[in-house]
Structure formats: structure tokens, C-alpha cells
C-alpha positions in Angstrom: 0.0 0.0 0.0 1.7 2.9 -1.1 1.3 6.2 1.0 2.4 9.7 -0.2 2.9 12.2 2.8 1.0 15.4 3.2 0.6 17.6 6.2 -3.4 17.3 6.4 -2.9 13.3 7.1 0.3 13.3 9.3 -1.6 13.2 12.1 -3.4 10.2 11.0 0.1 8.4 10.0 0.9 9.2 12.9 -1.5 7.1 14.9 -1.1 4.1 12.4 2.6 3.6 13.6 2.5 4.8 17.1 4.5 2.7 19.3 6.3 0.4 17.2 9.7 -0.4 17.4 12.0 1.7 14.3 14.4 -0.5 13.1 17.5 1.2 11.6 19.7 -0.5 9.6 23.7 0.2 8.0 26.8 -0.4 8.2 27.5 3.1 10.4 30.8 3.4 9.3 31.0 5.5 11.2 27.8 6.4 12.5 27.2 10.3 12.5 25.0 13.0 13.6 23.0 13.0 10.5 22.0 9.2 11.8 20.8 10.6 14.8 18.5 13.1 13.6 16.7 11.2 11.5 15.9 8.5 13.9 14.6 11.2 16.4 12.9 12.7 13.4 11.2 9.4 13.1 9.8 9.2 16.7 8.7 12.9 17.1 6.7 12.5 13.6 5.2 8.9 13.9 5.1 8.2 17.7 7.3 5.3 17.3 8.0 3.5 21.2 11.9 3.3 20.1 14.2 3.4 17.4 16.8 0.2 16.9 20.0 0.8 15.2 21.2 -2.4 14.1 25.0 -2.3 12.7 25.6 -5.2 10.0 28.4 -7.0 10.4 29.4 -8.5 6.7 27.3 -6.8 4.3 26.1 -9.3 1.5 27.0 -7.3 -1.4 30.1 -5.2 -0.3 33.0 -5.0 1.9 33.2 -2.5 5.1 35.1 0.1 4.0 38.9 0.2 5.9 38.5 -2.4 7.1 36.3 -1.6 10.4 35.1 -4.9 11.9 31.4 -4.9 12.9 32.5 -5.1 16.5 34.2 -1.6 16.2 31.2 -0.3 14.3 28.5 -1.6 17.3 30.9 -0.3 20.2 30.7 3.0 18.1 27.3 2.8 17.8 26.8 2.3 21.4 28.5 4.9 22.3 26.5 7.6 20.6 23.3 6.2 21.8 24.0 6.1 25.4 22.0 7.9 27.8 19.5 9.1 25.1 16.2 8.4 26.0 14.3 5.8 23.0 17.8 4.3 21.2 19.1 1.5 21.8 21.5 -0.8 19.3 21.2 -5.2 18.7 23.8 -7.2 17.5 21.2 -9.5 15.4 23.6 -8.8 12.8 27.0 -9.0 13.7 27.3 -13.2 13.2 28.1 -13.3 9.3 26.0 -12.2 6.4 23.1 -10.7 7.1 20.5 -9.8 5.1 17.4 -7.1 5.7 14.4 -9.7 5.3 15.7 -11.8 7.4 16.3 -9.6 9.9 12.8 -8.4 9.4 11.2 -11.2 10.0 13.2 -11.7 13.3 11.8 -8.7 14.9 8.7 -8.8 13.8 8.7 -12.4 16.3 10.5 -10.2 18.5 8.2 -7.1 19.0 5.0 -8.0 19.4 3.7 -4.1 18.7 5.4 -4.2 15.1 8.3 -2.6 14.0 9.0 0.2 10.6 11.8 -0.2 8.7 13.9 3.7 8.6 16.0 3.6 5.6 17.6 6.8 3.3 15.4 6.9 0.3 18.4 6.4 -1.6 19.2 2.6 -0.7 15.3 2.0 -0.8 15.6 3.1 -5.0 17.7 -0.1 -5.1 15.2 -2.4 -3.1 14.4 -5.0 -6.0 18.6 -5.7 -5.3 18.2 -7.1 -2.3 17.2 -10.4 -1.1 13.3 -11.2 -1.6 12.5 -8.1 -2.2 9.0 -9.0 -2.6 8.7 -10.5 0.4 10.9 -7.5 2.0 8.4 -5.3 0.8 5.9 -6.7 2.6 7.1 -7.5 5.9 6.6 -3.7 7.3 6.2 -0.3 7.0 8.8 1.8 5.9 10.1 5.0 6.8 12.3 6.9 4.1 14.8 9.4 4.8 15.0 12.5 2.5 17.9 12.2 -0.4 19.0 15.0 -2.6 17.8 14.6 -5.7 15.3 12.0 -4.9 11.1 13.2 -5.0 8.6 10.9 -3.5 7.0 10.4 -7.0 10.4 8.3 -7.5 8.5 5.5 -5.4 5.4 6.0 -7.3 5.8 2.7 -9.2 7.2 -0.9 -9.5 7.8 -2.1 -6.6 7.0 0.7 -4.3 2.5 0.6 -5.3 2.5 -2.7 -2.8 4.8 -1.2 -0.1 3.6 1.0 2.8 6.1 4.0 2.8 6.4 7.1 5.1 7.9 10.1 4.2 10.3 12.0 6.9 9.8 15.9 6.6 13.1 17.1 7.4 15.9 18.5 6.0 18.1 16.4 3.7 20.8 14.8 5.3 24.3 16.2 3.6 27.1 14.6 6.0 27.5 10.9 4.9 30.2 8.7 6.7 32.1 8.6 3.4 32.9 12.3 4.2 33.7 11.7 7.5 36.8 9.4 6.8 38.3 11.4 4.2 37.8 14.0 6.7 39.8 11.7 9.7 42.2 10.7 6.7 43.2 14.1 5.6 43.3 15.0 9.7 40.5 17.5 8.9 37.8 18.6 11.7 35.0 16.4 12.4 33.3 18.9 14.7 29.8 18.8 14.7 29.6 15.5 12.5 30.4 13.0 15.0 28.9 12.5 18.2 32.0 13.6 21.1 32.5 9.8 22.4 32.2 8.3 18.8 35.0 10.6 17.9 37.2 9.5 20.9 36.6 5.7 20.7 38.0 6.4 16.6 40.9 8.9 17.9 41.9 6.2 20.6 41.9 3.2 18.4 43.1 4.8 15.2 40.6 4.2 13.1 40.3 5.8 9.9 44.0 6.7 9.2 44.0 8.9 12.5 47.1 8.8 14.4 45.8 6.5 17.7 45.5 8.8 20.8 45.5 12.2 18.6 44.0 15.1 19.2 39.9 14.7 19.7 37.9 17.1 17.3 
């Protein structure tokens, strides 16, 4: 069932996935600011109980850029959801290859008041790439996350007329963690792009071609 978002029916929406769990899936390498705002974007416009960030360990189709195990990437995770009030991060992926519709369909046994899949609209374009995507489709509401250069008519078609999508209004997100590590790389300020304990866990390990134990910042 294919939603478009408008103002007059947000309230509505709203109702329709109020208190389900949001479960946000990536690699988060690393994970960013941008990350956080749209998963508190998601609970203030749809009521959701909690969001779930859920780092994947061995991506099907790609490698992990540098190298980052998915260990690394959940501790950093971790870390920039502590202490704030409706995240919290699983490890449901970190065991091998994981892919989305499986994952799915394990916390949909798991959460009993439904879940909503929050994904960049982006990676959602590519759905008929990933594994069953019919079945994907299917298995929940979605929330999308604005792109640049992406419109909601985008999802107007195949596959998207069976899928239940919700639209985020908020601004596009322009960080991306690509940015960030040729920022830590060149030894360029991540100010304001990385949550303050994510930025020391990377500093003190030397991830991303950062001299280990340099300066935080």
C-alpha cells in the first residue's frame, strides 16, 4: 500500500505507527550525527515507542570500507546512543551475512507491537537488489529518509504501489560517513559531525587513518 505524505494526514500516520519499534539498519561506518537526527525525526513524527539501530556486520554485497570490523562499528554505535532516551543498538547482525528480510522477519517475532523499517530513500531506490524483495516489501512499514535529488513520486511505481512508505519531513541529510573518513584521513575537523564519544573511541583506536590517541575534534 503505497502512502504519499502530506501535512493534512500526518496526524493520521501518525496514529497508524505509534509505538512500534524503528528499526535502523547500516553499516555506520561511522555512525554520524546525520544518523541521529533522523531517527529522532522518526519518533517525534510517527510516535514510534523506540528506534533500533542495528549495525551489519558483513554486508552481502560489499565490503566494510577500511577495514572496520562490525565489533568496532556496534561499540561505536553504542556509544553515541547512550544515555539518550528511545535508542538503543542489537547485534542481530554481527554473526556473518546478514540480510534485511531476514532480519525483518526476526523482529517482527521479536516485538510484538510491530516494527518500521527507517531507511535513506536512496538505498530504498535499489530495493528490487536485495534479497526477496518482494517479500521485504511486505514485511513492514517503511520510513524513508530524505535524499537529494530524490522526490517521493520516485516510489510511485514498481515495486513501491504494494509497499507502505512514510515520508520524513526534514531536511536532507548532507554529512554521509564517506565524508567523514576522508575528513579523519586528511586530519580535517569532524566537529559537529560525530557525536563527542564516537570521535574518541576512533581517535583512541586509530581508526580511519587517525594517528591512535591524537588530538579529539
Amino acid at each position: 500500500m503505497y502512502r504519499r505524505a502530506n501535512w493534512s494526514e500526518l496526524g493520521a500516520w501518525k496514529l497508524s505507527l505509534n509505538g512500534r519499534v524503528g528499526v535502523f539498519g547500516g553499516t555506520f561506518n561511522p555512525i554520524h550525527v546525520g544518523h541521529l537526527q533522523v531517527a529522532e525525526e522518526a519518533i517525534g513524527q510517527f510516535g514510534l515507542a523506540q528506534v533500533l539501530f542495528v549495525p551489519t556486520g558483513t554486508p552481502p554485497h560489499k565490503s566494510v570500507a577500511d577495514g572496520v570490523s562490525g565489533e568496532l562499528r556496534y561499540e561505536m554505535v553504542r556509544r553515541a546512543v547512550e544515555g539518550r532516551p528511545g535508542f538503543a543498538v542489537s547485534r542481530v547482525e554481527l554473526n556473518g551475512p546478514a540480510y534485511t528480510v531476514d532480519t525483518l522477519a526476526i523482529m517482527n517475532e521479536e516485538y510484538a507491537q510491530g516494527i518500521a523499517y527507517i531507511v535513506g530513500a536512496d538505498i530504498f531506490l535499489k530495493v528490487e537488489q536485495w534479497k526477496d524483495s518482494d517479500r521485504l516489501i511486505n514485511s513492514c512499514p517503511f520510513i524513508i529518509a530524505p535524499r537529494e535529488g530524490i522526490s517521493e513520486e520516485d516510489f510511485s511505481g514498481t515495486p513501491f504501489a504494494q509497499a507502505e512508505l512514510y515520508f520524513l519531513r526534514m531536511r536532507e541529510i548532507k554529512v554521509s560517513s564517506r565524508e567523514i573518513r576522508e575528513r579523519y584521513c586528511k586530519g580535517e575537523s569532524v566537529q559537529g559531525y560525530v557525536p563527542p564519544p564516537v570521535d574518541e573511541f576512533i581517535r583512541k583506536r586509530g581508526l580511519y587513518g587517525v594517528v591512535q590517541g591524537g588530538r579529539v575534534g
